[in-house]
mmCIF file of the N, C-alpha and C atoms, coordinates in Angstrom:
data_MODEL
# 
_entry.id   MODEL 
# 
loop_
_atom_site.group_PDB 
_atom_site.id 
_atom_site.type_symbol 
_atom_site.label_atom_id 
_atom_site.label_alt_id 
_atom_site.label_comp_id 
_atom_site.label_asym_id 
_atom_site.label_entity_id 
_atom_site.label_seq_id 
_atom_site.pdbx_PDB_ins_code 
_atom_site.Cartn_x 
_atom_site.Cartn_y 
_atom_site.Cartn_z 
_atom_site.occupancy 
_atom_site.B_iso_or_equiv 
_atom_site.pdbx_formal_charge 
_atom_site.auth_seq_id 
_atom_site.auth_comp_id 
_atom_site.auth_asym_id 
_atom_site.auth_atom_id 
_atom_site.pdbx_PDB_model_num 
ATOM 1   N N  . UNK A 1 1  ? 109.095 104.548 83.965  1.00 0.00 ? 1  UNK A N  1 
ATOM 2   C CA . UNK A 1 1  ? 108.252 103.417 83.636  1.00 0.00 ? 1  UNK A CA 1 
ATOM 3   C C  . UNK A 1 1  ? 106.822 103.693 84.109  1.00 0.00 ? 1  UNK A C  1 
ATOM 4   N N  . UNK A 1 2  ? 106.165 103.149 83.478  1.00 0.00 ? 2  UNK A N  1 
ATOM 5   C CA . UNK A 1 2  ? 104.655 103.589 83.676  1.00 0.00 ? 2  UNK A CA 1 
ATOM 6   C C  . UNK A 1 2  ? 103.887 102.625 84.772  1.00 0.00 ? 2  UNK A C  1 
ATOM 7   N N  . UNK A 1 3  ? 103.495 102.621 85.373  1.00 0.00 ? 3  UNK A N  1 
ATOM 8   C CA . UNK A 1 3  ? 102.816 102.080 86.636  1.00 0.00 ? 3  UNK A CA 1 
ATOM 9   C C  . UNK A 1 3  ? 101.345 102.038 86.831  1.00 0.00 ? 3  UNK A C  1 
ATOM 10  N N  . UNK A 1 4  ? 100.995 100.721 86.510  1.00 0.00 ? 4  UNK A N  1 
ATOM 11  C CA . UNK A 1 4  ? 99.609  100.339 86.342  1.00 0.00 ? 4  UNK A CA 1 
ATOM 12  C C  . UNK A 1 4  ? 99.097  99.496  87.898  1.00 0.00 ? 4  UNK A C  1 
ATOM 13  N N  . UNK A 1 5  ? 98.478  100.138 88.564  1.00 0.00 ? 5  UNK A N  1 
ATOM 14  C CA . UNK A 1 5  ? 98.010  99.764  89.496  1.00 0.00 ? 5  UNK A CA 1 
ATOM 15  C C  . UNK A 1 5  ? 96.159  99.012  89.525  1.00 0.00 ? 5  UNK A C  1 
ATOM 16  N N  . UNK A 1 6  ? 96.117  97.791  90.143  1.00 0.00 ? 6  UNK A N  1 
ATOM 17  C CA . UNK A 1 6  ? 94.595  97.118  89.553  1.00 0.00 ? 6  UNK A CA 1 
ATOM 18  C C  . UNK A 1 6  ? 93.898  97.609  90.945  1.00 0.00 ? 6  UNK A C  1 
ATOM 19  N N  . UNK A 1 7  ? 92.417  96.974  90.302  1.00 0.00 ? 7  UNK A N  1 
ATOM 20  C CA . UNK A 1 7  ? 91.486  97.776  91.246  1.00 0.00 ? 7  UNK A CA 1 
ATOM 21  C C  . UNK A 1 7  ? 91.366  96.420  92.268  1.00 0.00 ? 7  UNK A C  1 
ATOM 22  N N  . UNK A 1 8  ? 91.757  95.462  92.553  1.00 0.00 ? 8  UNK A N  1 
ATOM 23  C CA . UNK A 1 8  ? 92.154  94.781  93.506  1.00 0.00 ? 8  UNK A CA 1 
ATOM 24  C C  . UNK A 1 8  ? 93.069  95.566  94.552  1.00 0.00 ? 8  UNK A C  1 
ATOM 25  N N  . UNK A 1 9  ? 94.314  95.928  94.272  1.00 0.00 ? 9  UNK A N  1 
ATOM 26  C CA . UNK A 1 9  ? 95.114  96.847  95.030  1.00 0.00 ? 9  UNK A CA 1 
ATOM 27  C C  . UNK A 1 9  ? 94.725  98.117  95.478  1.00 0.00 ? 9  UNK A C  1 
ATOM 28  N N  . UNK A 1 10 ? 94.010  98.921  94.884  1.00 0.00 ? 10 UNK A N  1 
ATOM 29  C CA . UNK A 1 10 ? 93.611  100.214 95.188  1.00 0.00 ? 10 UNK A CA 1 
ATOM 30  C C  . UNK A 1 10 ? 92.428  99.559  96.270  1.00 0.00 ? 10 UNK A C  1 
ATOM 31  N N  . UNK A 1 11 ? 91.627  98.333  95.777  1.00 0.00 ? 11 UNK A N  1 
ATOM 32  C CA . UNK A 1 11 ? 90.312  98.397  96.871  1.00 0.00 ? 11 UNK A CA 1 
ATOM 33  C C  . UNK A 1 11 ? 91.348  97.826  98.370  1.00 0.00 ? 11 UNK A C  1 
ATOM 34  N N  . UNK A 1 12 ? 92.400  97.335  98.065  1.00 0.00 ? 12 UNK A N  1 
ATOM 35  C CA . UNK A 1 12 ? 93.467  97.106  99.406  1.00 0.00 ? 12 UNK A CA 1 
ATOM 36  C C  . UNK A 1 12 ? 93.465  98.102  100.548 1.00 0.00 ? 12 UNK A C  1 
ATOM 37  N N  . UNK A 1 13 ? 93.780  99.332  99.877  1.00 0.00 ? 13 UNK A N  1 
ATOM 38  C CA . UNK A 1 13 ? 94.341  99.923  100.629 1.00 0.00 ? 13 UNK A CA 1 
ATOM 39  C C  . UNK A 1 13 ? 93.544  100.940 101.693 1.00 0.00 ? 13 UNK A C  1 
ATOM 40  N N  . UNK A 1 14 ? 92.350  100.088 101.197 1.00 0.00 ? 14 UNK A N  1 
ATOM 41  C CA . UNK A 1 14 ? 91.568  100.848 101.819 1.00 0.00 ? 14 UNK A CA 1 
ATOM 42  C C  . UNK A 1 14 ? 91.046  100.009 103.568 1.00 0.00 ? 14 UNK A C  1 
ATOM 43  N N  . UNK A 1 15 ? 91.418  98.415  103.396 1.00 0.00 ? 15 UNK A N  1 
ATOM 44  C CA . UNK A 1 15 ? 91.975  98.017  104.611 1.00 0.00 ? 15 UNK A CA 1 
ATOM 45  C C  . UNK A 1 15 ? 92.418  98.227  105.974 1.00 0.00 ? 15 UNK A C  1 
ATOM 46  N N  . UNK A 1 16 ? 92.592  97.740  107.279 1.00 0.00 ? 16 UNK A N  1 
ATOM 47  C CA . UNK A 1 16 ? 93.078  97.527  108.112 1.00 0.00 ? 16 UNK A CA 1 
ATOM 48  C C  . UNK A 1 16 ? 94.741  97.611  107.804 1.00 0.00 ? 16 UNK A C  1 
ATOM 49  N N  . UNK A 1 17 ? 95.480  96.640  107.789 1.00 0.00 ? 17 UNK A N  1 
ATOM 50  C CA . UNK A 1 17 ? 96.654  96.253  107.262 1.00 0.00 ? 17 UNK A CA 1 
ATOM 51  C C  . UNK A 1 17 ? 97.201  96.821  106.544 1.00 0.00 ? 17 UNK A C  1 
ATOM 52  N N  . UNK A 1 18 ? 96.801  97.753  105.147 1.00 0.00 ? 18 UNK A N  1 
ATOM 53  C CA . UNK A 1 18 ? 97.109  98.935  104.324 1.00 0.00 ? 18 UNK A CA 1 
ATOM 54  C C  . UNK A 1 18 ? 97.007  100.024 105.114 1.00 0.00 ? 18 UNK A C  1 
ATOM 55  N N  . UNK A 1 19 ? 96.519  100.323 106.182 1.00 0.00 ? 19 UNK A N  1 
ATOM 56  C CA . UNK A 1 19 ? 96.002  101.953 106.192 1.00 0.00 ? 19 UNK A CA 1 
ATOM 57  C C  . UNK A 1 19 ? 97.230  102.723 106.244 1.00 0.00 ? 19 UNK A C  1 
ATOM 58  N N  . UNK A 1 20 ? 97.348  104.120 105.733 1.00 0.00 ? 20 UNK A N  1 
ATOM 59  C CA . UNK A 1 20 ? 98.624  104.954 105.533 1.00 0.00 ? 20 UNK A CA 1 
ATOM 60  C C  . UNK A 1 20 ? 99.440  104.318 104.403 1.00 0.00 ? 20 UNK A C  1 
ATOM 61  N N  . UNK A 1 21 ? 99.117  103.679 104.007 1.00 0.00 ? 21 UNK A N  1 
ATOM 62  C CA . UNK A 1 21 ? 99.583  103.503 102.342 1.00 0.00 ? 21 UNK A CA 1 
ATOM 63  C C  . UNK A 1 21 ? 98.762  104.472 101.343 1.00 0.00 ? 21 UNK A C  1 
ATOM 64  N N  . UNK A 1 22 ? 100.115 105.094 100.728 1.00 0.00 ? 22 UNK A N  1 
ATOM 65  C CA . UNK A 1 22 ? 99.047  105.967 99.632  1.00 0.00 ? 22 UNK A CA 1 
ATOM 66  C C  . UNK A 1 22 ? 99.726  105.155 97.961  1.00 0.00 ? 22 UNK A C  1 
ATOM 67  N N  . UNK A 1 23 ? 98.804  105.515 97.064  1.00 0.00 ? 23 UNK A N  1 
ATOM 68  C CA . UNK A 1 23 ? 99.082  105.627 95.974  1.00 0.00 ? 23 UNK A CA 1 
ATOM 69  C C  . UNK A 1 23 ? 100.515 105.848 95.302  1.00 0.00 ? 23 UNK A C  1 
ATOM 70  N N  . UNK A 1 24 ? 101.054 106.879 95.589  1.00 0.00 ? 24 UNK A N  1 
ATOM 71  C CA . UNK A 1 24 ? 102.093 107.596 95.745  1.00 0.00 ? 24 UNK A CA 1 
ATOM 72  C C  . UNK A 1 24 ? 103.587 106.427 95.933  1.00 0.00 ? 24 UNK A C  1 
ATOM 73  N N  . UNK A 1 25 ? 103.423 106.125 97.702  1.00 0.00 ? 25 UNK A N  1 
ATOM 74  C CA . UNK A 1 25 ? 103.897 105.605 98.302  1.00 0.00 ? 25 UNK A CA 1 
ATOM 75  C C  . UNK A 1 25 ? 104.264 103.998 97.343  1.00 0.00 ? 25 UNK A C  1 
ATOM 76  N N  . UNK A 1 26 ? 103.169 103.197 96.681  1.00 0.00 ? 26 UNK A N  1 
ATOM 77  C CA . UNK A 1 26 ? 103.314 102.106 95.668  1.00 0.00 ? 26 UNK A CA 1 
ATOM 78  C C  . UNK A 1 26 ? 103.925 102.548 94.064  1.00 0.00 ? 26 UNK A C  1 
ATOM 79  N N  . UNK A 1 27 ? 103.825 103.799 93.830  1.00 0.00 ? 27 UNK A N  1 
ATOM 80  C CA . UNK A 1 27 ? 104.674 104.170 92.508  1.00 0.00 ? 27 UNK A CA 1 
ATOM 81  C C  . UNK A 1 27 ? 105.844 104.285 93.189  1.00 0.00 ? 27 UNK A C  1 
ATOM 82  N N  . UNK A 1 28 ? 106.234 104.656 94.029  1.00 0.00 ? 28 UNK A N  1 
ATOM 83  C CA . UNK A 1 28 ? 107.757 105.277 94.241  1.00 0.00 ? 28 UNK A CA 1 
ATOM 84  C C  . UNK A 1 28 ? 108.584 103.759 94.676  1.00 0.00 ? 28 UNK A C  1 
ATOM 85  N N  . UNK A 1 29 ? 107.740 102.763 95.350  1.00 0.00 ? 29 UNK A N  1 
ATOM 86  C CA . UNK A 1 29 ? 108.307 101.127 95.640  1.00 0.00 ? 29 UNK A CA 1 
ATOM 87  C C  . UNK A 1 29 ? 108.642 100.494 94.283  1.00 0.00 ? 29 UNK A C  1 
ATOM 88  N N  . UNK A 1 30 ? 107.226 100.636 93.729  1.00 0.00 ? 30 UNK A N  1 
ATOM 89  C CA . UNK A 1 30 ? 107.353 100.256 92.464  1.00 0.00 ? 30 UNK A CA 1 
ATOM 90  C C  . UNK A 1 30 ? 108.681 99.971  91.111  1.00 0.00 ? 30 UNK A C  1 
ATOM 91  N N  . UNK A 1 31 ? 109.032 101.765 91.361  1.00 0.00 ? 31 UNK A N  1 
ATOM 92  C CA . UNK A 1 31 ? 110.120 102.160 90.592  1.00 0.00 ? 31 UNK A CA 1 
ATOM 93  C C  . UNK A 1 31 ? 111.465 102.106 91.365  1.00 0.00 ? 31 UNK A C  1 
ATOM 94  N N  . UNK A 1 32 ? 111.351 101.495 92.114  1.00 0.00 ? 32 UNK A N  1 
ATOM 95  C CA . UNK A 1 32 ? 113.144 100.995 92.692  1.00 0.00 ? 32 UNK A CA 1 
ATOM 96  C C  . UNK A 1 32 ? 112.939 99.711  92.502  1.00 0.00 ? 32 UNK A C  1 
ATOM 97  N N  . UNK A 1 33 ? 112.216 98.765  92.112  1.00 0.00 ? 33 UNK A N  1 
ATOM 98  C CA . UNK A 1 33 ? 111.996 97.637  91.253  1.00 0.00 ? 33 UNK A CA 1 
ATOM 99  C C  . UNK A 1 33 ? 113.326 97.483  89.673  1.00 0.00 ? 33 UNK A C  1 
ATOM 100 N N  . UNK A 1 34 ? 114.062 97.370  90.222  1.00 0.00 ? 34 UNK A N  1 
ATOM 101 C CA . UNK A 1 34 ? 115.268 97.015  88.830  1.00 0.00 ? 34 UNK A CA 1 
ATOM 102 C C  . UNK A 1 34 ? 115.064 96.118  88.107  1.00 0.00 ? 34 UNK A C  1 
ATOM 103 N N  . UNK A 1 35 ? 115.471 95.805  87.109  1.00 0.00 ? 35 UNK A N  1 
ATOM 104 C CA . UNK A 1 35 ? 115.294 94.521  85.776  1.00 0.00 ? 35 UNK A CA 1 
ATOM 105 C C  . UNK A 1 35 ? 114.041 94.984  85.204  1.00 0.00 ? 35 UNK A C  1 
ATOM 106 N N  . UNK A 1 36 ? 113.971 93.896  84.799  1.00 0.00 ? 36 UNK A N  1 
ATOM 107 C CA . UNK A 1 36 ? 112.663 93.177  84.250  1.00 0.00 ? 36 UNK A CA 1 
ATOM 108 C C  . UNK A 1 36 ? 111.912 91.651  85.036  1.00 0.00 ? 36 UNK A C  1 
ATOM 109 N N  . UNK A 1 37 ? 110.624 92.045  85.509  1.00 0.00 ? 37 UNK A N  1 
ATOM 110 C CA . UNK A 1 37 ? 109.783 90.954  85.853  1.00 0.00 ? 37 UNK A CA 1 
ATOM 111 C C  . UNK A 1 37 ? 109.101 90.257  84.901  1.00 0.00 ? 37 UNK A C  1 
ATOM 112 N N  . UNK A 1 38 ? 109.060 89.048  84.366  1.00 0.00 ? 38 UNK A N  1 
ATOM 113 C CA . UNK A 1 38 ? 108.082 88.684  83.423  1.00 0.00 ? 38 UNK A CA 1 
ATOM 114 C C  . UNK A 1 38 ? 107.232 87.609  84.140  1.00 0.00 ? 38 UNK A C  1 
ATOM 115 N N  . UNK A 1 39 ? 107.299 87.674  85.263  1.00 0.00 ? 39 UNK A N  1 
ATOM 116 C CA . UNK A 1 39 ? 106.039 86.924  86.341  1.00 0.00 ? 39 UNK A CA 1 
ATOM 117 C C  . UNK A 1 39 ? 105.854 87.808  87.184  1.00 0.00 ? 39 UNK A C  1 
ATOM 118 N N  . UNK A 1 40 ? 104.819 87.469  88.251  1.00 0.00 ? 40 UNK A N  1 
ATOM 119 C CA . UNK A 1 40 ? 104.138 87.891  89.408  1.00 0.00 ? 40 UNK A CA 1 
ATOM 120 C C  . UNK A 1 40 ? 104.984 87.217  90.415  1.00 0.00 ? 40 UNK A C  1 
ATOM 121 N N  . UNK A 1 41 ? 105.946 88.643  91.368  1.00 0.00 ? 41 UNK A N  1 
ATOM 122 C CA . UNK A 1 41 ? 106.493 88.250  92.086  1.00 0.00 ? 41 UNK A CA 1 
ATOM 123 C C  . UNK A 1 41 ? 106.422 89.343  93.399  1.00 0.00 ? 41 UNK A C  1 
ATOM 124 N N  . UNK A 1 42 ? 106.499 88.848  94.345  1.00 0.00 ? 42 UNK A N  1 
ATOM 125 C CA . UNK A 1 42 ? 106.508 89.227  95.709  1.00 0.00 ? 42 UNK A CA 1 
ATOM 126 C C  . UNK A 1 42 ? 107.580 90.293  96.335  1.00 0.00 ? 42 UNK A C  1 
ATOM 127 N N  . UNK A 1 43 ? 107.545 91.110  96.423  1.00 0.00 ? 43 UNK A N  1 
ATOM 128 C CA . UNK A 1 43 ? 109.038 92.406  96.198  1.00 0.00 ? 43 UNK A CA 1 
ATOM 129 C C  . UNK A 1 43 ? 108.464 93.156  98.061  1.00 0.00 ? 43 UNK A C  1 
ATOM 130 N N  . UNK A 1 44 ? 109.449 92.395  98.820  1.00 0.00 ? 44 UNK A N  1 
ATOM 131 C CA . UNK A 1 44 ? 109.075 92.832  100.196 1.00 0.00 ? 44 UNK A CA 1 
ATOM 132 C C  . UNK A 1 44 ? 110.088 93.913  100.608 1.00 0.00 ? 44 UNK A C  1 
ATOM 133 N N  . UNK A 1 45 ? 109.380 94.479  102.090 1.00 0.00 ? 45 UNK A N  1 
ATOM 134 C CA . UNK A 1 45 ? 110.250 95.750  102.453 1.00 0.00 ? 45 UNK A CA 1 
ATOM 135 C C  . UNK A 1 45 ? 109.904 96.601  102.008 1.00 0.00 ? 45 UNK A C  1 
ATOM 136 N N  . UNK A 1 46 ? 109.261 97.333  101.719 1.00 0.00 ? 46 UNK A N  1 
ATOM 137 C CA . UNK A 1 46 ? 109.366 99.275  101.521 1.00 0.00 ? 46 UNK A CA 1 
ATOM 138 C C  . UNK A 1 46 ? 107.931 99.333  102.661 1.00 0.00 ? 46 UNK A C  1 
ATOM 139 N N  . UNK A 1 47 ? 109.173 100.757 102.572 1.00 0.00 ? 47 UNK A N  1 
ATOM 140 C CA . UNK A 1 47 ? 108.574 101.981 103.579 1.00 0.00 ? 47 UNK A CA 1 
ATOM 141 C C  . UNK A 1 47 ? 107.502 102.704 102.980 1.00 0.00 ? 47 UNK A C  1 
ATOM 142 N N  . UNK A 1 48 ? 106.535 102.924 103.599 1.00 0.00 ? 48 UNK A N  1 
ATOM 143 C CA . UNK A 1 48 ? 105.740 104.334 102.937 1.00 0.00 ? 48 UNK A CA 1 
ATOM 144 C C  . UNK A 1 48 ? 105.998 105.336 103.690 1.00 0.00 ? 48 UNK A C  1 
ATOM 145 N N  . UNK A 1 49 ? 105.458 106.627 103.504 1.00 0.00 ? 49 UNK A N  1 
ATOM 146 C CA . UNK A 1 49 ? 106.163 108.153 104.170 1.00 0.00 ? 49 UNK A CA 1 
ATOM 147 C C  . UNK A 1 49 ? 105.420 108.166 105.702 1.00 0.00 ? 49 UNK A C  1 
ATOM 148 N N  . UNK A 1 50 ? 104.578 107.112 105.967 1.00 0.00 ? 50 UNK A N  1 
ATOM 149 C CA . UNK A 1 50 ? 103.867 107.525 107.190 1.00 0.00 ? 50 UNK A CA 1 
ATOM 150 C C  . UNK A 1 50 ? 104.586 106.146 108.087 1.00 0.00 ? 50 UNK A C  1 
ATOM 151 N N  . UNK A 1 51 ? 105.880 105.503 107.513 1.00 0.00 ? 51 UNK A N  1 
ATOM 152 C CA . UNK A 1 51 ? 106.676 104.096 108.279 1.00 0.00 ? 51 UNK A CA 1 
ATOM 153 C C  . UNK A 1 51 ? 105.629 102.959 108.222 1.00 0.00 ? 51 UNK A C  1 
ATOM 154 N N  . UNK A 1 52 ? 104.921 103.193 107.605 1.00 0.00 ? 52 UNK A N  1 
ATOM 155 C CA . UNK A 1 52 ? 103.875 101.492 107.371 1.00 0.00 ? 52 UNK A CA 1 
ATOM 156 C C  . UNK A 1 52 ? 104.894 100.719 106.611 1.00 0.00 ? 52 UNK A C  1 
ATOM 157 N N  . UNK A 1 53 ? 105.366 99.095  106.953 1.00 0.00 ? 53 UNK A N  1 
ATOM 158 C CA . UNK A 1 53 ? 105.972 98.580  105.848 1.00 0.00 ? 53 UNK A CA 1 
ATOM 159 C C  . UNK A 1 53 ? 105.143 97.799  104.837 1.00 0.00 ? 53 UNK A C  1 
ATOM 160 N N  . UNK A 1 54 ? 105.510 97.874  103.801 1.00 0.00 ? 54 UNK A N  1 
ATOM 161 C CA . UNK A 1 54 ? 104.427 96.873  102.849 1.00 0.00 ? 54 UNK A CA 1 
ATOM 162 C C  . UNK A 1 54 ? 104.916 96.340  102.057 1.00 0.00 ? 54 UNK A C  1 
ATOM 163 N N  . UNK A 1 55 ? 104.691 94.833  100.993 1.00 0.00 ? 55 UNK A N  1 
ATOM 164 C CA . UNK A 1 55 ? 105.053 94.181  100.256 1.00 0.00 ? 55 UNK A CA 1 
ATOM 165 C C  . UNK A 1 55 ? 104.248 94.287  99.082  1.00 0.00 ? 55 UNK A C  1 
ATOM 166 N N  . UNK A 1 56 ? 105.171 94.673  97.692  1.00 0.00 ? 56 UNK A N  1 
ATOM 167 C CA . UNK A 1 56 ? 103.932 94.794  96.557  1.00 0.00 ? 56 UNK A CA 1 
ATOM 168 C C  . UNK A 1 56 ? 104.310 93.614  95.866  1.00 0.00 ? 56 UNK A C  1 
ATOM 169 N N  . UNK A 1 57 ? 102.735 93.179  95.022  1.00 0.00 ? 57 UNK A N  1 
ATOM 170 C CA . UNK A 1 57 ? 103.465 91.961  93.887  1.00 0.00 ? 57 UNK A CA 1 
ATOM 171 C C  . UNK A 1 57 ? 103.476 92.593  92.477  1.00 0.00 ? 57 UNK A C  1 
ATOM 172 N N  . UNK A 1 58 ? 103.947 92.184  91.832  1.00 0.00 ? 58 UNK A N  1 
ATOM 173 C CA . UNK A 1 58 ? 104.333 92.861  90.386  1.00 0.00 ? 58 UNK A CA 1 
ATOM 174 C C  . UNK A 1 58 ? 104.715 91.944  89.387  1.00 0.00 ? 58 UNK A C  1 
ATOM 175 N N  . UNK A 1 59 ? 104.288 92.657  88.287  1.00 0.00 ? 59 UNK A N  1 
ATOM 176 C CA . UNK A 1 59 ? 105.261 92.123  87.095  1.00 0.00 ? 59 UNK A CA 1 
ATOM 177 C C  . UNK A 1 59 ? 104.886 92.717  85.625  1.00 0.00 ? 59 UNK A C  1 
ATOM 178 N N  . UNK A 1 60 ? 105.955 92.714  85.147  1.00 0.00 ? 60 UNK A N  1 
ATOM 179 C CA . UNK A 1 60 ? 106.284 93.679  83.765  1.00 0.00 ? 60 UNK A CA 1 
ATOM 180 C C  . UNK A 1 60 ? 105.141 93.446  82.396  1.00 0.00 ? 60 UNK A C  1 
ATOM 181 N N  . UNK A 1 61 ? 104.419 94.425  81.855  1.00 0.00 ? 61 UNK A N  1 
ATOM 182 C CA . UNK A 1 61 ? 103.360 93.888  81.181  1.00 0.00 ? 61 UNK A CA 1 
ATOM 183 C C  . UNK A 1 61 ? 104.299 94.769  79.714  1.00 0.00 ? 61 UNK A C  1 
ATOM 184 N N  . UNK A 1 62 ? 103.471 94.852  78.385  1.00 0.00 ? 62 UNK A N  1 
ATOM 185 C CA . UNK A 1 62 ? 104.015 95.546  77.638  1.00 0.00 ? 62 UNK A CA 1 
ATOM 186 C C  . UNK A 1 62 ? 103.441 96.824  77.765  1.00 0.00 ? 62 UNK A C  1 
ATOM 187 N N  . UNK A 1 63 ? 102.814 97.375  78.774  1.00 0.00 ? 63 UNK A N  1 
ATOM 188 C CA . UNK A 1 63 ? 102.038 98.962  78.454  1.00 0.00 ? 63 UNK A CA 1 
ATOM 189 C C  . UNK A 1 63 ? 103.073 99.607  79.902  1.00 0.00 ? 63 UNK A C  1 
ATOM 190 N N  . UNK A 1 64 ? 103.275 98.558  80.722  1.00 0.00 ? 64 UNK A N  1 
ATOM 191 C CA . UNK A 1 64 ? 104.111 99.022  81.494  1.00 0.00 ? 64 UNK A CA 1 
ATOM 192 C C  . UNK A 1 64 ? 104.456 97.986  83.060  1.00 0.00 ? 64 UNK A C  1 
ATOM 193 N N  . UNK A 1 65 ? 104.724 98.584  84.143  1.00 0.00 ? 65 UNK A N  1 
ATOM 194 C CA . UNK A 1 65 ? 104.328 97.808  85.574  1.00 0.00 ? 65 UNK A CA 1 
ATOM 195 C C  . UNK A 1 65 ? 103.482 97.626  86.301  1.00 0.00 ? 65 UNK A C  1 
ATOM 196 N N  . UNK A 1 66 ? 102.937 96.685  85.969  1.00 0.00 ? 66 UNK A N  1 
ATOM 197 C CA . UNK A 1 66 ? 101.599 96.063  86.647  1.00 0.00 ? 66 UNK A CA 1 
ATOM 198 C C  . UNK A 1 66 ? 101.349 95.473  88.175  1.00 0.00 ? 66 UNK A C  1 
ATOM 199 N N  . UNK A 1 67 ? 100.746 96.545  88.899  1.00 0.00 ? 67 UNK A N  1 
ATOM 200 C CA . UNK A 1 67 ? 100.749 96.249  90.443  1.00 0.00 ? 67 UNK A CA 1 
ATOM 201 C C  . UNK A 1 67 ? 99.709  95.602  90.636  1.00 0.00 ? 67 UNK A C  1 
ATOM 202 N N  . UNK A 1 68 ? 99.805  94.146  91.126  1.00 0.00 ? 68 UNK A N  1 
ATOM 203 C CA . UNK A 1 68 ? 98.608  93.008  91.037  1.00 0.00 ? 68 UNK A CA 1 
ATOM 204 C C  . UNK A 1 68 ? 98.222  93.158  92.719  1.00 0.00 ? 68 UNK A C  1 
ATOM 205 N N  . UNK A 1 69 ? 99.090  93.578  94.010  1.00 0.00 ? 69 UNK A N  1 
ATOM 206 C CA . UNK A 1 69 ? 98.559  93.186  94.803  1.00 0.00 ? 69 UNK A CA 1 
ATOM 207 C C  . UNK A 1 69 ? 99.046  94.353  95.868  1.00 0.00 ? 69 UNK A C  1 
ATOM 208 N N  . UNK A 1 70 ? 98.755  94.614  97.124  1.00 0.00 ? 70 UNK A N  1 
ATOM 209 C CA . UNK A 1 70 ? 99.701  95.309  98.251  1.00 0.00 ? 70 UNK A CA 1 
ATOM 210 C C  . UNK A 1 70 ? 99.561  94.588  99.488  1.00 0.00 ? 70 UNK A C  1 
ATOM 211 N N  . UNK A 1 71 ? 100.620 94.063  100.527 1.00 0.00 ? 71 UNK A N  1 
ATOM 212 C CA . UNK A 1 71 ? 100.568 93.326  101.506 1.00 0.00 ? 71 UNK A CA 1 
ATOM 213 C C  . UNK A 1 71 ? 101.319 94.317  102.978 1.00 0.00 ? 71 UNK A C  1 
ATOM 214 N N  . UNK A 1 72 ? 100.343 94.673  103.731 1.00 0.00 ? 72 UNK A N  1 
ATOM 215 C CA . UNK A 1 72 ? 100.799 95.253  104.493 1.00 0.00 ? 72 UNK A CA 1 
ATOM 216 C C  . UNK A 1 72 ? 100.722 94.609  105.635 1.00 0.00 ? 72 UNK A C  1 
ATOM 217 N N  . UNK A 1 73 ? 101.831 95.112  106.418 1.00 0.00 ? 73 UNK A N  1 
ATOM 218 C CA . UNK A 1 73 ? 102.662 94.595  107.743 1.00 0.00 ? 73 UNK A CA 1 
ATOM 219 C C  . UNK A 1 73 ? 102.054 95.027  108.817 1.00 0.00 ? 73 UNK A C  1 
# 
């Protein structure tokens, strides 16, 4: 699935609360995302490779998965 990340989220991670979140780290959360989302929903718990935990929000567009937000722990 294709993974569309906004420039709200990318300017995130550049944060306090994000730091050691990569790019990477939000495609791979992303895609253990099962079903189908057809709203903006809150998908908590994942790990990134450096143990930061973070919460992404999401939801299913027709070009692909649309990452609206990143909430780090």
């Amino acid at each position: 699935m294709r993974v569309i990340i906004t420039d709200h989220a990318k300017k995130r991670l550049k944060d306090y609360r994000q730091d050691r979140i990569t790019v990477a780290d939000i495609i791979h959360a992303v895609n253990q995302i099962p079903g189908h989302v057809p709203t903006a929903t809150r998908f908590r718990g994942f790990i990134s490779k450096s143990g930061r935990v973070f919460d992404v929000v999401a939801k299913d567009i027709p070009n692909g998965r649309l990452v609206i937000t990143i909430i780090g722990k």
